[in-house]
N, C-alpha and C positions, 0 to 999 in steps of 0.2 A: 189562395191559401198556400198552394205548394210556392210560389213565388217568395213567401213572406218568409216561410219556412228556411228555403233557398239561403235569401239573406240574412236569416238570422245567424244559421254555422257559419256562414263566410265574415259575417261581424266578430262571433266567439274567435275565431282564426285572427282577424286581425288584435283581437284585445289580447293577446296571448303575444303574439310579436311584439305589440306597442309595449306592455307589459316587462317585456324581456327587455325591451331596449330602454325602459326607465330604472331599470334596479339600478341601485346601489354600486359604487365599484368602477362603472364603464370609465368614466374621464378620466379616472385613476390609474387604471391599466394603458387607455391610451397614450397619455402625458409620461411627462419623466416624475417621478417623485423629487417631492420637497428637499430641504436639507434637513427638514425636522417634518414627521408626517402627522400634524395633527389631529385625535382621535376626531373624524366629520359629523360625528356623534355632539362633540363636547357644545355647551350653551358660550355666550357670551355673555360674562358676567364683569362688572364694573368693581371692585374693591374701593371702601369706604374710609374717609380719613378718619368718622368720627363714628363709632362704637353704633349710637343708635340709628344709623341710619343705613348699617349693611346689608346686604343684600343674605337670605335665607338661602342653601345649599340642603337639597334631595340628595337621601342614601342611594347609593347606586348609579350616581350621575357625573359626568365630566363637565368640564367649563370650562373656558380661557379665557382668560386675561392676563394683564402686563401691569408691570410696575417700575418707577421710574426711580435714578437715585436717588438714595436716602430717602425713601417711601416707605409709609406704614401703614398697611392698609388692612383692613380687617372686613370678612364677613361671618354670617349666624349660621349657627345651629342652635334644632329644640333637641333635646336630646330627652329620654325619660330616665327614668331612676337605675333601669336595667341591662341597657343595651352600651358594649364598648363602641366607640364609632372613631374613625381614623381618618385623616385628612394630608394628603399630599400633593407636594406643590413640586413640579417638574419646571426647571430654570430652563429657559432656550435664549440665549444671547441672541440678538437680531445681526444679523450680517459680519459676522463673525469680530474683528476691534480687537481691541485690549483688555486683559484682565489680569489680574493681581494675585498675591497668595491669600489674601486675608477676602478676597470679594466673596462676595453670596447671602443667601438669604438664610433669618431665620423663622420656621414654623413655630409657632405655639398654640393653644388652647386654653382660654383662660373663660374662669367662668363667670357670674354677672358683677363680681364684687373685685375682678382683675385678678384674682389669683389664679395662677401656674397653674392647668394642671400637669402637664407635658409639654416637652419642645425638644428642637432637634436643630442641626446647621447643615445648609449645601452648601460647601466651601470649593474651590478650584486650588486649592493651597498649591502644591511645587509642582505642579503641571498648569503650569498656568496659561492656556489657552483654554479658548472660548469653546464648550460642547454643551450637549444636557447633561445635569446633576439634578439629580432627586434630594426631598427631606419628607417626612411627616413627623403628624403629633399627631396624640390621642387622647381620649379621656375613656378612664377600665372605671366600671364600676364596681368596686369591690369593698365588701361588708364592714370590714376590718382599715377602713382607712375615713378619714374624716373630712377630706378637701374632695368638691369636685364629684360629689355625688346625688347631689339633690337635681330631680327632673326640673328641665326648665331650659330657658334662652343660657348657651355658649356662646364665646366669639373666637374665630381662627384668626390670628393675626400674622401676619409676613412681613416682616423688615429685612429690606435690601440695606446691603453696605457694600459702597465701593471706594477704590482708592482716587485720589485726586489724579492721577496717571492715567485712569482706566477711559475707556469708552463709555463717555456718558449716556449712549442711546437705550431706550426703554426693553428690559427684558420682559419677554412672551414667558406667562405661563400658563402649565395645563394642569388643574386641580379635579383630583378624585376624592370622592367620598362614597367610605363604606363601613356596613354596620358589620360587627364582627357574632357569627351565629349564637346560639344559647347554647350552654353548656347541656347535657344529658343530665337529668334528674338521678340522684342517686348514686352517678361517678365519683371515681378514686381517684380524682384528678390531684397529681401534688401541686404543693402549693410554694416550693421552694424549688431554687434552679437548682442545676444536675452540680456536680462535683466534679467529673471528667468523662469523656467521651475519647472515641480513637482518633489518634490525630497525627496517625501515620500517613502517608501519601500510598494511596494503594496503585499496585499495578495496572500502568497506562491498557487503555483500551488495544483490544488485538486487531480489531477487526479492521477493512480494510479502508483507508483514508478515504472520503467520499467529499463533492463541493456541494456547499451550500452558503449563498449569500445570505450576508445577517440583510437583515431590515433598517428603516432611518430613523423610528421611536420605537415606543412601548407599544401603539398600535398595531403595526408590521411588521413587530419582532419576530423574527424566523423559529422554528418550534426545533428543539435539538431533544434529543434523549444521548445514551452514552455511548462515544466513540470520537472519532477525530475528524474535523469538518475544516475542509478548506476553504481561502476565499482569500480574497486582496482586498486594502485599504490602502485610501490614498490621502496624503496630508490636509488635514482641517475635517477629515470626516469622523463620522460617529457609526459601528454596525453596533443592531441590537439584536439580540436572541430571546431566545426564553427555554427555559427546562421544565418541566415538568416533576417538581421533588414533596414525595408522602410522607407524610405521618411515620417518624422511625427512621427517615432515609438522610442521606447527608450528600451534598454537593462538594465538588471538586472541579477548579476547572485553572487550567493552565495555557499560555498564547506564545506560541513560537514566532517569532516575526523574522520572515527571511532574509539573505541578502541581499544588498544592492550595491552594484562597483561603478557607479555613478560616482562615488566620492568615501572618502575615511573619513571628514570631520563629525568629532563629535557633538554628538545632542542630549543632553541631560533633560532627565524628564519628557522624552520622544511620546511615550506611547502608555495611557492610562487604561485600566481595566477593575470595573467594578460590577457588586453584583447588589441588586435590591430584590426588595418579598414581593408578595403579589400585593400586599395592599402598596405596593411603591414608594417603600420606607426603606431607605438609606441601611444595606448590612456592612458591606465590609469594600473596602478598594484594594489592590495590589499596591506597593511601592514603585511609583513611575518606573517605567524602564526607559537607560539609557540606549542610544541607536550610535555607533560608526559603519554604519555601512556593512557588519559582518550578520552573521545569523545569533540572537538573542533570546530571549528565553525567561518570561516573570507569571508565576504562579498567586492563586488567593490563597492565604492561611487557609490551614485546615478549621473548617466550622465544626457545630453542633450537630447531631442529627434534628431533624423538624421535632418539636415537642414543644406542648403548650405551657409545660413549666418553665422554656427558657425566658419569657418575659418577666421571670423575677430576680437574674442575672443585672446587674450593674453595670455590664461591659453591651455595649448596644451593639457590635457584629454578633453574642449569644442571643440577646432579647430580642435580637431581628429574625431569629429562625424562628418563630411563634406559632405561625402555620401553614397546612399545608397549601400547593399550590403552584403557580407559575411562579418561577424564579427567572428573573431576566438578568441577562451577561448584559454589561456594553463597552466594546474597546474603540478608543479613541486615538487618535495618532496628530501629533501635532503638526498644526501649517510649516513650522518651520521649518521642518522635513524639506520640504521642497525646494527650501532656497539650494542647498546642496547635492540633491536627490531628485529633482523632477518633480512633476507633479502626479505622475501617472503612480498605480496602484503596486503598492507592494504584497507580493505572497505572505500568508501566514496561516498558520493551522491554529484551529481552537480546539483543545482537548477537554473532553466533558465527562465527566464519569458519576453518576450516581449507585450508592451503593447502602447498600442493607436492605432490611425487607420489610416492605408497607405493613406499617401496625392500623388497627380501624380508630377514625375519628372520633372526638371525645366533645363532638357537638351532636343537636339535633334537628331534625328539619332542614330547612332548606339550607346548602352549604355556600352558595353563590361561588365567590371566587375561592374561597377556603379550602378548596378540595382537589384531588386528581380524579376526575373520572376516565373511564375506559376514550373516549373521546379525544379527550386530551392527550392520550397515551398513542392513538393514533394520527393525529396530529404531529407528536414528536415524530414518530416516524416514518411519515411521510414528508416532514420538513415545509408543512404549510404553515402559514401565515394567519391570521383572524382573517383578513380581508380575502384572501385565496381559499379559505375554507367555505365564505359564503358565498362568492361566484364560483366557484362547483359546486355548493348545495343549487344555487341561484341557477345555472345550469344545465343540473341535474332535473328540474321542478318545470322548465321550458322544454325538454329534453320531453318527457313525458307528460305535460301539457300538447307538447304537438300533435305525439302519436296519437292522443287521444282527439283530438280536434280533428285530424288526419281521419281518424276512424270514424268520427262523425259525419263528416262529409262524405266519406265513399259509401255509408250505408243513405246516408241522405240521398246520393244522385241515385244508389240502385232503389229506394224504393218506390222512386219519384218513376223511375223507368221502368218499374215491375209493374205501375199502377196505369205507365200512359196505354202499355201493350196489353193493360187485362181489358181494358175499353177500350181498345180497340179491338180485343177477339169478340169479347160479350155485347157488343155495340149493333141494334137491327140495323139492317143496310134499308134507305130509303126505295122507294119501287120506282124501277129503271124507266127512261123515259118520261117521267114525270115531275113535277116539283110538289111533290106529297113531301111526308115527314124524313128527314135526311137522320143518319147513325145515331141514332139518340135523342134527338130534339123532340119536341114538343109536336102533334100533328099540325101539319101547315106552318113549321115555324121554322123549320130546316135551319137554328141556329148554329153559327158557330158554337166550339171550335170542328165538331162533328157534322155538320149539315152544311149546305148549301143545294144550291142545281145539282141535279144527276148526271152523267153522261159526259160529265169533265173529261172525266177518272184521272184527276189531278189531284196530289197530295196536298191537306192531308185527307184522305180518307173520302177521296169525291167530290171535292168542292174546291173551289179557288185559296189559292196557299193563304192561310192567317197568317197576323202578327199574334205572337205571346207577348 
């Protein structure tokens, strides 16, 4: 029994290492990242030429697939009478090629009779190299409008265009879908967009310049709160961020890109920076920045503060601020840098400033992505990642798994050895000279592991040494 015992802790010990050594994470840490880091989450989903035959899409779930030019491919949603539900498609060119001003895709949602209810375009327009660009569509259900309301089967559709010039190879995408919460019963939520908000550029963060690498998607985007964060980019790459911006609060964010005396020629359209919501719908882009070689400097318009009325604005960087949540930066710097520049990474700071003060949500129940929790607020800063939040939780959870299995075991060996020395105190000694009953056994049976012959005086305990 004690044997069985024995190996039972030393089993829990090893399923706790095995354990650790299968999370989630490990090859990912080991390896070098992707040029695009794929949520390891997302499904593999196939888009359909013909309507009836698409593939159904879960709220809350990621997917990838790819589409090739001039592809139109559609899959399903059920949607019911009540819930908004939004759907975006993140473009990733494959090995980088040619692209054009006019390429990119467009999302829609059309419901079973093909009408409209929403659409949107990722275009690459005057920065035309190859990175990820976001779009989504959605269908609101809302009382007062006539299209696009009745529960039942929708279809997302995605039309690529690209130019006759461009890189005909098939672009990767990564599609999200999520249902946006219920309004609170009884709220004063308006129902028309704002009028004007402040749209001063407030004063740059004081504090003192710290490094933080962005990430290479939306999955490993690095967590920022406000102040000025360093890092280098090197031509053809993409970093991504994320902020963390509430209910009332308004984003700001500005990219210094430093110099390089590598060379003066200039590069129009060098260096792109945009920012999208948390459901990964398209808000607003900067105006490409040009590069000669000196120190540069392109800001994003002054936005909305987050408010659930700006979705009734006409201008899609207002009706992108809808709610709250991560807000992800991504600056992209073009290949062509390099032909005159190098290839290696150039300095630049990203200046992030969120300002105003968190008003409470005007949903209820569960908020999923829709919200800032205290979590996320320390995630910003601490500057981790999703994937670096769950290998330290990941761990953390081994960390005290051990000690606890650790603890198991040392009371394991000491009770095992409190019990061998108490039979051995309390154990009769067989009668000397004789082969009568030995420490414990049975009369005349002088068994192991206490008995045998007398007069050894050989451990253990007078009898010739057993095996355990």
């Amino acid at each position: 029994m004690r044997q069985r015992n024995r190996g039972r802790v030393a089993l829990a010990a090893a399923a706790v290492i095995c354990a650790a050594a299968a999370l989630p994470g490990q090859a990912y840490a080991a390896g070098e990242p992707a040029a695009y880091a794929f949520d390891p989450g997302a499904k593999a989903v196939d888009g359909a030429e013909v309507s009836t035959e698409a593939t159904a899409l879960t709220p809350g779930s990621v997917y990838k697939s790819s589409i090739e030019r001039g592809e139109k491919l559609y899959y399903r949603l059920n949607l019911d009478a009540k819930t908004n539900g939004y759907v975006s498609a993140v473009v990733v060119p494959r090995g980088g090629g040619q692209v054009a001003y006019g390429d990119g895709i467009k999302v829609s949602i059309r419901d079973s009779t093909d009408l409209q209810c929403s659409s949107e375009y990722a275009r690459f327009e005057s920065a035309e190299f190859p990175r990820p660009i976001a779009a989504y569509a959605y269908r609101i259900a809302d009382k007062d409008s006539s299209t696009c309301q009745e529960a039942g089967t929708y279809n997302v559709l995605i039309e690529r265009e690209s130019k006759a010039t461009s890189t005909p190879d098939a672009w990767d995408l990564e599609l999200r879908y999520e249902s946006e919460p219920q309004l609170k019963q009884g709220g004063s939520t308006p129902t028309e967009a704002p009028d004007n908000w402040p749209s001063v550029l407030p004063a740059p963060p004081t504090d003192a310049p710290q490094r933080r690498s962005g990430g290479t998607s939306y999955y490993d985007a690095t967590s920022l709160q406000t102040g000025e964060w360093h890092d280098t980019i090197a031509p053809g790459q993409t970093r991504f961020y994320r902020v963390p911006v509430d209910w009332g609060q308004q984003i700001f964010a500005t990219v210094d890109l430093g110099n390089n005396n590598a060379s003066d020629k200039f590069i129009g359209s060098a260096l792109a920076l945009s920012l999208d919501n948390p459901a990964h719908g398209h808000v607003d882009s900067a105006t490409p920045l040009s590069y000669s070689g000196k120190s540069a400097s392109v800001s994003l318009d002054p936005l909305p503060p987050v408010a659930y009325e700006n979705r009734y604005d006409s201008n899609s960087s207002v009706s992108g601020m809808r709610f709250a949540g991560w807000y992800y930066l991504s600056v992209a710097l073009s290949p062509e840098v390099a032909k005159s520049y190098g290839d290696k990474g150039i300095p630049m700071i990203l200046k992030v400033k969120v300002d105003g003060t968190a008003t409470k949500s005007p949903y209820t129940g569960d908020t999923g992505v829709f919200s800032v929790t205290q979590n996320d607020k320390d995630m910003a800063r601490s500057g981790k990642s999703d994937p670096e939040a769950a290998r330290s939780d990941t761990m953390r959870m081994v960390g005290v798994a051990g000690i606890g299995v650790g603890t198991v075991l040392v009371l394991g060996l000491g009770v095992w050895t409190l019990l061998a020395r108490r039979r051995a105190v309390t154990a009769p000694a067989g009668p000397v000279g004789s082969n009568g009953p030995a420490a414990g056994g049975p009369a005349g049976g002088g068994q192991p592991p206490y008995g045998g012959p007398a007069g050894g005086g050989q451990p253990p305990y007078g009898g010739p040494t057993q095996t355990w």
